[in-house]
N, C-alpha and C positions, 0 to 999 in steps of 0.2 A: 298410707297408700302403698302398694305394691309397685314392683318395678316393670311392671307389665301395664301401667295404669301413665306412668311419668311421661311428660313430654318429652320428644326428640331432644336432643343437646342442653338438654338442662342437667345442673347437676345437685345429685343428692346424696345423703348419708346413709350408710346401710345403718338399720335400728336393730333387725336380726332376722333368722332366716326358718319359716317356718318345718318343726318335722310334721312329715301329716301321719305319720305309724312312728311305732316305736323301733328304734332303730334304722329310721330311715337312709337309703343309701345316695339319695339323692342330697338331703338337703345335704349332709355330711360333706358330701362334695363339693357343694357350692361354697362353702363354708372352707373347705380344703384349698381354693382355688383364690380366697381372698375375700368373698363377700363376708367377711367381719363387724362385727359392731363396732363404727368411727369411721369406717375407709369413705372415701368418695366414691361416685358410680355417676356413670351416664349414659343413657341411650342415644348411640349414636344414630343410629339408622334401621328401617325395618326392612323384612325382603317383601319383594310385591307380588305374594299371592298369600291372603289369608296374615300379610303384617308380621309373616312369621320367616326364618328365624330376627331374634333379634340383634344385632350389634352393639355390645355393652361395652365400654371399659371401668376397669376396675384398676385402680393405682395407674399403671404405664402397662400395662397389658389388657389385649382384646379380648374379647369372648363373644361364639355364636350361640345363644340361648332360644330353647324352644318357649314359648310366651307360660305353656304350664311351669314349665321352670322357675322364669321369672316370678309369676304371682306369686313364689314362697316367702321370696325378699321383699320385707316390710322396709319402707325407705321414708325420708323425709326429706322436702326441699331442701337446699341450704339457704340458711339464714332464717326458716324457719325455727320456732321457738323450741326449746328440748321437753 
């Protein structure tokens, strides 16, 4: 699933973060900022028009994520299976 799909305050592993072009300057970023394959993540909260931006944390630091953003990061529950 993506990180745009996860429920509120749950938390999950980043799997990895998709590039949609080659050399993408976005996902690089996210990637730059922590969304790593292993780290935990969690949506925290959404804003109320359109659920967007989102509220994520990633290790001990927040982030406001547009929801395209988010769909790049492939996530998986925790404690689901690897």
């Amino acid at each position: 699933m993506t990180l745009s799909d996860m429920p509120l305050r749950r938390t999950a592993i980043v799997e990895s973060v998709e590039d949609r072009q080659p050399n993408d300057v976005i996902a690089r970023r996210l990637r730059e900022l922590g969304f790593v394959t292993g780290e935990e993540v969690t949506v925290l909260t959404t804003g109320p028009v359109g659920r967007e931006p989102l509220l994520v944390q990633v290790g001990y630091t927040r982030f406001a994520l547009r929801r395209s953003e988010a769909q790049r990061i492939r996530v998986r529950e925790q404690g689901a299976g690897a």
